[in-house]
TISE-49527 format. One record per atom (N, C-alpha, C): x, y, z. Coordinates in pm, whole numbers, padded with zeros to 5 digits, always signed. Example, Ala and Ser with C-alpha at 12.3 -4.5 7.8 and 13.67 -1.06 7.14 Angstrom:
+01319-00569+00780/+01230-00450+00780/+01320-00330+00780/+01285-00225+00708/+01367-00106+00714/+01290+00003+00787/
This chain:
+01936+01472-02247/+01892+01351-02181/+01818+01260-02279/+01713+01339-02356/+01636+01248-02442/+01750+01180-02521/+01838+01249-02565/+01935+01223-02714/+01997+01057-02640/+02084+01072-02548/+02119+00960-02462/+02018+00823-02485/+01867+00900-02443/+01845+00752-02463/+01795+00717-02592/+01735+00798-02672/+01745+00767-02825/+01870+00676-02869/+01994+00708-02820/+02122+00671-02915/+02121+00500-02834/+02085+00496-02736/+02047+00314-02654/+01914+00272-02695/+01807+00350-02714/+01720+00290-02798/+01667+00351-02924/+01679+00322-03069/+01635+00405-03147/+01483+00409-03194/+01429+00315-03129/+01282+00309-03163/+01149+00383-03049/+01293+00460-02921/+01203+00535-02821/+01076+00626-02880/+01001+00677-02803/+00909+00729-02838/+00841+00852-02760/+00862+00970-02770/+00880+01040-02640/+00769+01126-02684/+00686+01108-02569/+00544+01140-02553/+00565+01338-02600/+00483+01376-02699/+00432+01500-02759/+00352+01600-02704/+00252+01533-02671/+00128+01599-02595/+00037+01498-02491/+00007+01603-02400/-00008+01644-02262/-00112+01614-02209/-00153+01484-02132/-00300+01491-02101/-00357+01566-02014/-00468+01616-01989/-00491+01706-01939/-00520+01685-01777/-00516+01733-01691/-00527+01627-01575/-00686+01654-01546/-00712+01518-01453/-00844+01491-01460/-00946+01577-01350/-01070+01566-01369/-01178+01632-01267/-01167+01565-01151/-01083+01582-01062/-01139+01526-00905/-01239+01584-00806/-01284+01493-00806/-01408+01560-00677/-01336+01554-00566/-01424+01569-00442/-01344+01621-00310/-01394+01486-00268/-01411+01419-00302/-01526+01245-00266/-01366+01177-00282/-01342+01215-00435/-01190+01091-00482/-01081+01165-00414/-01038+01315-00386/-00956+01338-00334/-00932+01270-00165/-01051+01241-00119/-01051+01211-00029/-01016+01068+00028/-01038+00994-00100/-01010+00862-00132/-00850+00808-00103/-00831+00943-00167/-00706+00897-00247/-00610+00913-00121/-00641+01012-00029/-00572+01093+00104/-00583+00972+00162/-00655+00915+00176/-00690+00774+00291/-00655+00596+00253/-00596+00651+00136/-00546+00517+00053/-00619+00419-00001/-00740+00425+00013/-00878+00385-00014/-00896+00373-00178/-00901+00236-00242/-00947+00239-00380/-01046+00203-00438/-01113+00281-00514/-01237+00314-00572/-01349+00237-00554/-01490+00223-00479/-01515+00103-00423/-01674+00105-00509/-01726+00210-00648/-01814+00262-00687/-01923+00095-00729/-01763+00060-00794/-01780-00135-00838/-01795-00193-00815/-01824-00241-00681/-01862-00336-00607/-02002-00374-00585/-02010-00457-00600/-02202-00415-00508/-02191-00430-00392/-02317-00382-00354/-02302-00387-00212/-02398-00470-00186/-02376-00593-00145/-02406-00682-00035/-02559-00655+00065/-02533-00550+00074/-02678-00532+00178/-02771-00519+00094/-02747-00486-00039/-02880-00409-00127/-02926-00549-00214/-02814-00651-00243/-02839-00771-00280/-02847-00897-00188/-02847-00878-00074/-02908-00955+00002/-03014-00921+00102/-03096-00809+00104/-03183-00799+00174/-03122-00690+00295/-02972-00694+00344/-02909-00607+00462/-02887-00733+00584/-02921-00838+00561/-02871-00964+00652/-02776-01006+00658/-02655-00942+00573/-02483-00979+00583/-02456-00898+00703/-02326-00871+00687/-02312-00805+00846/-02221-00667+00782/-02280-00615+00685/-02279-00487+00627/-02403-00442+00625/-02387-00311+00689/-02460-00177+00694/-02525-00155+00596/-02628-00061+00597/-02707+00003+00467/-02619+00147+00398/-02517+00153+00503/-02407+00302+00467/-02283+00241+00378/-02238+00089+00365/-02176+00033+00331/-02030+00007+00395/-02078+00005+00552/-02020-00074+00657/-02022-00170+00670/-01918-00192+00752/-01909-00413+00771/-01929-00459+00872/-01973-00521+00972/-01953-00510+01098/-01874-00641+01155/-01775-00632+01278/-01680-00760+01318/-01637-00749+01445/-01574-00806+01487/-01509-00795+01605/-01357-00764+01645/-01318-00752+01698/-01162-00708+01744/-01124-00857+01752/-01000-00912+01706/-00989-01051+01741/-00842-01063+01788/-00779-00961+01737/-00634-00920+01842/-00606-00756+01796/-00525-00739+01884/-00497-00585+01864/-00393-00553+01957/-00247-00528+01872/-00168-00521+01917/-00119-00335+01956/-00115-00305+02093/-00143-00162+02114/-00005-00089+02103/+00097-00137+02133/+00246-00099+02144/+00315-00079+01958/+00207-00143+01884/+00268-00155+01762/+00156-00097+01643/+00026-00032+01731/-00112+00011+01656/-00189-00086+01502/-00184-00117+01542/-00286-00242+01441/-00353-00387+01485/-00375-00386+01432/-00489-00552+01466/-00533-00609+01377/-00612-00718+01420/-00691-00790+01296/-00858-00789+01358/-00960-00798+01246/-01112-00758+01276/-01117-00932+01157/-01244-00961+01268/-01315-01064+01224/-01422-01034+01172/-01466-01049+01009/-01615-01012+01009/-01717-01096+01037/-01831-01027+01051/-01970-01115+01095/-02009-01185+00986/-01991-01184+00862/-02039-01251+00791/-01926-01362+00735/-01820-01392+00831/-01744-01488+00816/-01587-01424+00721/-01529-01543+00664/-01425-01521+00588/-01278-01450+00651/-01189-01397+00592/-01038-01390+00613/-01087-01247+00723/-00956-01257+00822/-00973-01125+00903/-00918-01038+00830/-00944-00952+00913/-00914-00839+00811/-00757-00742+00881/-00696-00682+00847/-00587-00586+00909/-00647-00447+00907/-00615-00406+00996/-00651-00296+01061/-00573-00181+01074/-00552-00060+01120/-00366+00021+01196/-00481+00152+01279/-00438+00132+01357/-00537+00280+01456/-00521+00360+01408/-00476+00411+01312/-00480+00567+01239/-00587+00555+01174/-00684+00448+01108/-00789+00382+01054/-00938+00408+01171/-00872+00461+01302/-01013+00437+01405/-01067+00620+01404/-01182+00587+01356/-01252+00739+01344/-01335+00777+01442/-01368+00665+01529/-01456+00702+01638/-01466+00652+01746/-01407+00613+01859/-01408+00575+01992/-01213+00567+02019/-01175+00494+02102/-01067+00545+02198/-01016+00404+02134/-00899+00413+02120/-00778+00295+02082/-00736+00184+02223/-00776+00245+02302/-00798+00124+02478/-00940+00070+02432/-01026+00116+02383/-01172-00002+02376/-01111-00134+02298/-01038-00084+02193/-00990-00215+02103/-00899-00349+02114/-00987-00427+02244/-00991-00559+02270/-01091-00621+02207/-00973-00772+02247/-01057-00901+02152/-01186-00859+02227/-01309-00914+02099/-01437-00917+02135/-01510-00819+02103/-01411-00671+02091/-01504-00569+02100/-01533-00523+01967/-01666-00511+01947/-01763-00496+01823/-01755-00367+01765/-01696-00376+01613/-01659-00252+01541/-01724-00253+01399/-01725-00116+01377/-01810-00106+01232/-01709-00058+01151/-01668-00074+01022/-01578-00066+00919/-01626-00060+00817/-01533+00024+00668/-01532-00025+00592/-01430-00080+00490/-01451-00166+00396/-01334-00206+00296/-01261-00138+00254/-01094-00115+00229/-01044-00027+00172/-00915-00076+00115/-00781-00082+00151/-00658-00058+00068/-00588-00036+00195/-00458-00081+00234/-00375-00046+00312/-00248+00011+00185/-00168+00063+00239/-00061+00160+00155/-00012+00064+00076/+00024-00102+00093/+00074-00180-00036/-00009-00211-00099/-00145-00183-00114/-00283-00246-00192/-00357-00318-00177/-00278-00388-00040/-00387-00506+00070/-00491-00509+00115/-00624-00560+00115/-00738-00513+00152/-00696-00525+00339/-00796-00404+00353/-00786-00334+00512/-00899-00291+00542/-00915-00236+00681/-00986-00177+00737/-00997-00002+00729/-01071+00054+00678/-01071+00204+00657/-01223+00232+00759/-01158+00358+00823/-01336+00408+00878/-01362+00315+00999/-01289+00290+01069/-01319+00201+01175/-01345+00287+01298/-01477+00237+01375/-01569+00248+01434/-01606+00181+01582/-01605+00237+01690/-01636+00116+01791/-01766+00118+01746/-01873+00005+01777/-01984-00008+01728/-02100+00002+01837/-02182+00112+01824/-02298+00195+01940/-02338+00009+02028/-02383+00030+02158/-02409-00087+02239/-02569-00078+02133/-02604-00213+02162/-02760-00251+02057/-02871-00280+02174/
C-alpha cells in the first residue's frame, strides 16, 4: 500500500514513530462523551463581572425556553444576559421532565458543542422556582 503511494507521490513521508497517547482524566473523557469542547479558556463571566450576568457561580447560564419543538426533541434557549439563542436537543436535559419545556420556562445551562461544532446547550436544567 505504502509503495503505491510513494510511486504517485515521491516526496511522501510516512510517519516512523508513534506518539504516545495522551493522559485523559475522567473530567476530559467525559467531555469528550458529551461532545463538549474544552471550556478551561474561557473566562468566566461571573468571576469578571461580579456574578450579575445571567451565569452561575458553577459556570451556568441561565435563559428561557423560547420554542421547543417536542415531536422532533430540540429547541432554542434565550439567554438572560441577551445575545443569539441558543440550540438545544433533549438528550442535553439532565434534570426535570421534557413536558416542562415550554416557551417561558426558565432553564439553567451550560455552553458546549453540538456534534457539528455549533455552540449548544449542554447540562440543561429546569431552573429551581426563586
Amino acid at each position: 500500500m505504502f509503495e503505491e503511494a510513494r510511486k504517485r507521490n515521491p516526496d511522501l513521508k510516512i510517519p516512523t514513530e508513534t506518539q504516545p497517547p495522551a493522559d485523559w482524566t475522567e473530567a476530559d473523557l467525559a467531555l469528550i462523551k458529551q461532545g463538549v469542547g474544552d471550556k478551561t479558556s474561557r473566562p468566566s463571566q461571573a468571576s469578571a463581572e461580579g456574578g450579575e450576568s445571567g451565569e452561575t457561580a458553577s459556570g451556568e447560564q441561565a435563559g428561557a425556553v423560547v420554542t421547543y419543538f417536542e415531536a422532533k426533541g430540540f429547541g432554542f434557549l434565550r439567554p438572560d444576559d441577551g445575545g443569539r439563542d441558543i440550540f438545544f436537543h433533549v438528550s442535553r436535559l439532565v434534570e426535570g421532565l421534557a413536558t416542562d419545556l415550554r416557551p417561558g420556562t426558565r432553564v439553567l445551562y451550560e455552553l458546549g458543542m453540538d456534534r457539528t461544532g455549533k455552540m449548544a446547550a449542554s447540562s440543561v436544567r429546569i431552573a429551581p422556582p426563586q
